[in-house]
Phi, psi and omega in degrees: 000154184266155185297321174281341171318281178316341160316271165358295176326277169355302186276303176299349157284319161307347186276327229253011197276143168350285191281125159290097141344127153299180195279306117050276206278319177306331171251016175253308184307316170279346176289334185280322177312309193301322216277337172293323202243006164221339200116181155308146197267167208234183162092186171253130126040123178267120176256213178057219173227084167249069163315296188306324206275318175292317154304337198270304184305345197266330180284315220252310190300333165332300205276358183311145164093357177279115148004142139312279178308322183292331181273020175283323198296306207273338142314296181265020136316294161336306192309294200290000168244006168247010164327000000 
């Protein structure tokens, strides 16, 4: 299988887990996601009190400068272990 296959899976196995990811692994998983299926992340800063929008721009911006592929790796790496 190709490393997007195996993406794919990934993500569709995330949907399907036992268990809800703590907020931790739930903002590592959309940070790796973005990072895979759009890039670095663009735009400003979410401000006020949009908390989520902010943890999310602040988790993705982490992962700036990482691969496609590697955060394709690093996703489903993730996955199998919140199996």
């Amino acid at each position: 299988m190709s490393l997007e296959s195996d993406f794919e899976l990934a993500v569709e196995r995330s949907k399907r887990l036992s268990a809800k990811p703590s907020n931790e692994n739930l903002l590592k998983l959309y940070s790796l996601y973005k990072q895979a299926t759009v890039g670095d992340v663009t735009g400003t800063r979410p401000g006020g009190f949009d908390f989520k929008s902010i943890a999310k721009y602040d988790a993705w911006a982490t992962v700036k400068g990482t691969s496609k592929e590697s955060a394709m790796k690093s996703y489903i790496e993730l996955v199998n272990t919140l199996e």
